[in-house]
C-alpha positions as CSV (number, residue, x, y, z in Angstrom):
1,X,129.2,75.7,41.2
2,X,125.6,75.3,42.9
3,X,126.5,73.0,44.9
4,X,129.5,74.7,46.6
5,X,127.4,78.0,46.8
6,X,124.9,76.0,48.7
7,X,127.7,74.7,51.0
8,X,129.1,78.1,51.6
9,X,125.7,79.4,52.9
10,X,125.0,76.3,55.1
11,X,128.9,76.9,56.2
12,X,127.8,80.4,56.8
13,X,125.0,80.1,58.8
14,X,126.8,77.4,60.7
15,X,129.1,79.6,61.9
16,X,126.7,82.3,62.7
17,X,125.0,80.2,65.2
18,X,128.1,79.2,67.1
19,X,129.3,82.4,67.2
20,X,125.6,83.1,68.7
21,X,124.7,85.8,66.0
22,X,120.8,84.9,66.0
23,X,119.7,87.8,64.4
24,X,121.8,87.5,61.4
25,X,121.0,83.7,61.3
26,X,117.8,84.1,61.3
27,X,117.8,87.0,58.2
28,X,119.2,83.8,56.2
29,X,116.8,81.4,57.2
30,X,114.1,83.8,56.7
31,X,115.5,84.1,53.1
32,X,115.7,80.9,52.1
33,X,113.3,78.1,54.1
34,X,115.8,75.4,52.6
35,X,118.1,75.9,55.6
36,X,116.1,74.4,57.8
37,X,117.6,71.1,56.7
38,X,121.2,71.8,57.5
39,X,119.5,73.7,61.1
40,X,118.5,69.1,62.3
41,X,122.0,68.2,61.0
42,X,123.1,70.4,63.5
43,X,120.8,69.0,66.6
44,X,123.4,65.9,66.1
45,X,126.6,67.5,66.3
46,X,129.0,68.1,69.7
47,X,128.9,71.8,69.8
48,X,126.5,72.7,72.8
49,X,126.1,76.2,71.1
50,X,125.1,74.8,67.7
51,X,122.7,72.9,68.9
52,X,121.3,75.0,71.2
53,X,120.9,77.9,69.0
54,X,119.4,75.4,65.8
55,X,116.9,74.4,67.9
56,X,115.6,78.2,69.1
57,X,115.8,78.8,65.2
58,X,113.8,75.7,64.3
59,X,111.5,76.3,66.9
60,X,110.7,80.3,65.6
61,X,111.1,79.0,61.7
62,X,108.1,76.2,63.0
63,X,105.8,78.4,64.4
64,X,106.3,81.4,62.0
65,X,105.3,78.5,58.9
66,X,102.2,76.8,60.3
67,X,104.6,73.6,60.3
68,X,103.7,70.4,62.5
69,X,105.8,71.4,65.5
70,X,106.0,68.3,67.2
71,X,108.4,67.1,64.7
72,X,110.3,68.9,67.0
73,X,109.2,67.1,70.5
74,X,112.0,64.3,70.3
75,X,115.1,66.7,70.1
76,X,113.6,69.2,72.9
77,X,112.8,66.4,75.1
78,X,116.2,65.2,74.7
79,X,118.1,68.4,75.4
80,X,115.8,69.1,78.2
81,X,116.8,65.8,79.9
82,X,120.9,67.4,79.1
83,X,123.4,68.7,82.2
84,X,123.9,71.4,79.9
85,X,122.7,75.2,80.8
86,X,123.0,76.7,77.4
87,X,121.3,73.5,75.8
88,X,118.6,73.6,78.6
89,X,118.2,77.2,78.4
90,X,117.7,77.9,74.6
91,X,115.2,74.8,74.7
92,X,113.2,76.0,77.5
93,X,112.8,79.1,75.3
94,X,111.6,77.5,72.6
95,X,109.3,75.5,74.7
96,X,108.1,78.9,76.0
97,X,107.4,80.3,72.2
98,X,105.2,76.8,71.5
99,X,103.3,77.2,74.5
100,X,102.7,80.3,74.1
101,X,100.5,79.4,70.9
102,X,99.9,75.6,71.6
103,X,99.3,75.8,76.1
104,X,98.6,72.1,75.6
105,X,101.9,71.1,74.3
106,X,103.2,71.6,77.7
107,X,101.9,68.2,79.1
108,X,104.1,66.6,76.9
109,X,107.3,67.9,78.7
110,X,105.9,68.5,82.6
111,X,108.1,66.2,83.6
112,X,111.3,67.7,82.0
113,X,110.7,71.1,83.4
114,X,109.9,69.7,86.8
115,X,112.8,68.2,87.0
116,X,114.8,70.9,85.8
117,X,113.2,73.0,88.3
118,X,114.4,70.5,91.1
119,X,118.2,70.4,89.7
120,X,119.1,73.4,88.3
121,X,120.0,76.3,90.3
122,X,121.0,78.9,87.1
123,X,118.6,82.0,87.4
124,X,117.9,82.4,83.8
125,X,117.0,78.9,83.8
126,X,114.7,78.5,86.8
127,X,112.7,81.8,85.5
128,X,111.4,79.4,82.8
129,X,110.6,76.9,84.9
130,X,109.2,78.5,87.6
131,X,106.5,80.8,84.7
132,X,105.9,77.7,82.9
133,X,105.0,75.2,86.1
134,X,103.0,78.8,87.4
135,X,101.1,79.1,84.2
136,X,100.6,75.6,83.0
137,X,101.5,73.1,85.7
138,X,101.6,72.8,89.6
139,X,104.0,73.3,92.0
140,X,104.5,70.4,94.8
141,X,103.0,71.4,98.2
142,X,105.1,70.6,101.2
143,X,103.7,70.1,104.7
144,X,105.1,72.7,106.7
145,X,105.8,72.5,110.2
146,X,103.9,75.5,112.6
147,X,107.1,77.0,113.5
148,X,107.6,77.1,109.6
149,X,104.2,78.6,108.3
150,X,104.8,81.4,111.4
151,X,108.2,82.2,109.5
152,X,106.6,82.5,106.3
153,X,104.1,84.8,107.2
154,X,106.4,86.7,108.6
155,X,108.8,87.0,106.0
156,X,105.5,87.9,103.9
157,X,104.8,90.6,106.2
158,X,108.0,92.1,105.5
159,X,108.1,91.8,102.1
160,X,104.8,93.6,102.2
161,X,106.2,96.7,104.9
162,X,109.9,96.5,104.1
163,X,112.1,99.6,102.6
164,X,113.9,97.4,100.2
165,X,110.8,95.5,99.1
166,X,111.8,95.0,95.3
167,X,115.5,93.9,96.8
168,X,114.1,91.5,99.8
169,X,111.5,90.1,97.8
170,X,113.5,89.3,94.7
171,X,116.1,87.3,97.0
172,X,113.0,85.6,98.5
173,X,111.7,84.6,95.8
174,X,115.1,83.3,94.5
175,X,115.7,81.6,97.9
176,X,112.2,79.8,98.8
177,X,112.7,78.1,94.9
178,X,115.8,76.6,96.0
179,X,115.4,75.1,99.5
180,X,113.4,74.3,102.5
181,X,114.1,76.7,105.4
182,X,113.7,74.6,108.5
183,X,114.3,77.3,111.5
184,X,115.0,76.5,115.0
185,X,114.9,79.5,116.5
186,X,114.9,82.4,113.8
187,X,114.0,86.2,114.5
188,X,113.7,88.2,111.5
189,X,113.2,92.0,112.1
190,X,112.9,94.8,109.5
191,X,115.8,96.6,111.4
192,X,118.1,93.6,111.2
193,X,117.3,93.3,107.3
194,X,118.6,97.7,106.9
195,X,121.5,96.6,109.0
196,X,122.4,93.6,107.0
197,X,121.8,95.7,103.9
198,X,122.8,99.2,104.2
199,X,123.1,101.5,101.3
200,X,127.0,102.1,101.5
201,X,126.9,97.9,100.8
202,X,124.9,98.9,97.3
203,X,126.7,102.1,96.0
204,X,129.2,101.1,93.3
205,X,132.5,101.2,94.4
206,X,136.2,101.4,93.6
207,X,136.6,97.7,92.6
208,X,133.3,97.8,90.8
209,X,134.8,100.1,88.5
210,X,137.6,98.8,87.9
211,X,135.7,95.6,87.1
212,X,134.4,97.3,84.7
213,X,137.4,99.2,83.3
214,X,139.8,95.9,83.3
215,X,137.0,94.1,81.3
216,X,137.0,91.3,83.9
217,X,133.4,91.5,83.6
218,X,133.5,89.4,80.7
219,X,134.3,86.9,83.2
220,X,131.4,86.9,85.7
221,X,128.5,84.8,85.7
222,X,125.2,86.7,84.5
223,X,123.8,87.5,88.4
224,X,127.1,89.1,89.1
225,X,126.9,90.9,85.7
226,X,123.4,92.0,86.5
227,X,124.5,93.5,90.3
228,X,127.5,95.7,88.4
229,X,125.8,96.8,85.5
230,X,122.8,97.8,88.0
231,X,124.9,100.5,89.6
232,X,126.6,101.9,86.0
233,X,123.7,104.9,85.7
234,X,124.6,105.7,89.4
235,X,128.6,106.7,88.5
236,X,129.5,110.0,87.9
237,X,130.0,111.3,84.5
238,X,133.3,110.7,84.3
239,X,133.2,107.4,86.0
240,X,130.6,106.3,83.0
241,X,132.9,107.4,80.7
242,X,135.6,106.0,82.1
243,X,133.8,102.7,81.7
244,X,131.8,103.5,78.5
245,X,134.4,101.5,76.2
246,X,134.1,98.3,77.9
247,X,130.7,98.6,78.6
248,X,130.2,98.8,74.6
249,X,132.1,96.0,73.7
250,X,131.0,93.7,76.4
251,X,127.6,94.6,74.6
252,X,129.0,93.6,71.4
253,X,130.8,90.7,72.1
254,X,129.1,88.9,74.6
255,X,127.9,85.6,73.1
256,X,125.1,85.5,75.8
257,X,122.0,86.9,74.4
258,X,120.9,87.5,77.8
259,X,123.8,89.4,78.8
260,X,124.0,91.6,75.3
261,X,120.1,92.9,76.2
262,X,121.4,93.2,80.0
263,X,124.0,95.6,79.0
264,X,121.2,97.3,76.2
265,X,118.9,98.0,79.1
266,X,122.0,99.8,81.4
267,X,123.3,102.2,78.3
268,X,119.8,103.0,77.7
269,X,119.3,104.4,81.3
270,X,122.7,106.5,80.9
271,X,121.7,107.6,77.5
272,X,118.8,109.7,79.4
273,X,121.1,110.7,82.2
274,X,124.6,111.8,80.0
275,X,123.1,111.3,76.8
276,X,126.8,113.3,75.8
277,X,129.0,110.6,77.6
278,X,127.2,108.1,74.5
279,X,127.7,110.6,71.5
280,X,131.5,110.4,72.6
281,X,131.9,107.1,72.2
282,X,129.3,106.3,69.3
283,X,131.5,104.5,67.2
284,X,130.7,101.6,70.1
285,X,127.4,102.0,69.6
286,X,127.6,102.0,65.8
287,X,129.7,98.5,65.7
288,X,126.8,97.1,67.5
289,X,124.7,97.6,65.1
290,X,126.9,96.3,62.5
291,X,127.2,93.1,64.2
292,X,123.5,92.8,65.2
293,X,121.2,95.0,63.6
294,X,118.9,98.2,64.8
295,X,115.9,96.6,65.3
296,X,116.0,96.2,69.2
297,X,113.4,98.9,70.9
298,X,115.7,99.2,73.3
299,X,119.0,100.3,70.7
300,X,116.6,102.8,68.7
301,X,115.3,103.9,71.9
302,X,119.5,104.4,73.1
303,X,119.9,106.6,69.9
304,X,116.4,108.5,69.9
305,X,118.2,109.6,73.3
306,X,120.8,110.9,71.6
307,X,119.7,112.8,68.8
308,X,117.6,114.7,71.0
309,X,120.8,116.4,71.8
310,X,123.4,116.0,68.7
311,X,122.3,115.8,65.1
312,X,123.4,112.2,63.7
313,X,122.9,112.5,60.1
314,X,126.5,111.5,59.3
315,X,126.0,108.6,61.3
316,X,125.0,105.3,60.1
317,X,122.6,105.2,63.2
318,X,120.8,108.1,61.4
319,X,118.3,105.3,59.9
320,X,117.3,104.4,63.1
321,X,115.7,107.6,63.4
């Protein structure tokens, strides 16, 4: 009898992680330490997901216990060396939590991360990299033509004057991390950038919203998720509500963490502009935190929002408050 309830809560958290339900995952580990064991049986099995997700959870469950950390070193270095994003991803966020509290851990994997930086062309990904090399390492200086260095204090000078600063400068910053420009002949004007750019390119559109609406979303990969979402608090009321349903469960049911607090972010800026359009569909809202809990900032702030205008004291979400 102990021994199968013991199986059924190592089955249980098992399936929590590859179904990427952190939050609840970590409740059990938090309750009982012992599952750390079953959390290294999983760094060995085939499901990227698993593995990915055990070693975030051994990473947090380390550093939370005082616990000698680089136990962990030989599994991280070993997923950092993988092809795979989500393995890669998850470990460069644990590596980020250990440096955090031990800066000089980070010698031990420069190399990984440097190399990762040079192969991997996943946003999420080269964020990490890219703080991590900034904070603890060094970037590799290149020897830069003159026709080159003129460019790039150009394109600083526009980033500096330019209407669409945050807009130019994010896709610089994105672009100059993933290749050499070697110009020719290149003229680069603030007028060509509003031309190439207008504002009817960024308004959400027709498509867009059906996007949205037809769940096809689900689909996209996170930059493209980011660019639609971005334009959601910009709709009309009844285009928001229109697109409230699948907006909810595309917050519930993403299995990216990333996304999930992408979409959190986005309902939290329409629950200040139509905090009604939310109310209507708050059974969404109350599913989510079903599945993962109220303790996000961002979800209590989403509700705070909404009781400012409708009482929700037969609401589930009334704890929140």
């Amino acid at each position: 009898m102990v021994i199968g309830f013991f199986r059924s809560k190592s089955n249980k958290l098992k399936k929590l992680l590859e179904d990427d339900m952190i939050n609840d995952a970590q409740k059990m580990l938090d309750e009982d330490d012992s599952l750390t064991s079953d959390l290294f049986k999983y760094l060995k099995m085939n499901s990227e997901t698993l593995k990915a997700n055990a070693i975030y959870l051994l990473t947090k469950n380390y550093l939370k216990n005082n616990k000698d950390i680089s136990e962990l070193y030989s599994p991280l270095k070993a997923f950092l060396s993988q092809k795979s994003e989500v393995l890669v991803l998850n470990s460069l966020m644990s590596l980020k939590l250990i440096t955090d509290v031990f800066p000089e851990v980070y010698e031990n994997f420069s190399l990984e991360v440097t190399q990762i930086n040079k192969t991997f062309v996943n946003l999420d990904i080269r964020s990490y990299t890219g703080n991590l090399i900034k904070k603890y390492g060094k970037f590799k200086e290149y020897n830069l033509s003159d026709n080159q260095k003129m460019l790039q204090k150009h394109v600083k000078q526009l980033m500096k004057s330019s209407k669409q600063e945050s807009l130019f400068g994010r896709l610089m910053e994105i672009g100059s991390s993933l290749f050499v420009i070697m110009p020719e002949k290149l003229e680069v004007t603030e007028e060509m950038l509003e031309d190439s750019i207008s504002k009817e390119d960024l308004q959400f559109n027709v498509f867009t919203i059906e996007t949205l609406k037809s769940g096809k979303i689900k689909e996209m990969d996170p930059l493209n998720i980011v660019y639609q979402l971005s334009k959601l608090p910009t709709l009309t009321k009844g285009q928001v509500d229109d697109t409230m349903p699948q907006t909810l469960d595309l917050m519930g049911c993403s299995k990216n963490m990333i996304v999930r607090n992408m979409v959190l972010n986005t309902v939290y800026e329409v629950s200040k502009k139509y905090p009604d359009v939310l109310y209507n569909h708050i059974s969404g809202l109350e599913l989510y935190e079903k599945q993962y809990g109220g303790n996000d900032p961002v979800f209590k702030a989403i509700i705070k929002e909404i009781a400012k205008k409708y009482n929700l004291e037969n609401s589930p979400l009334s704890k929140l408050l």
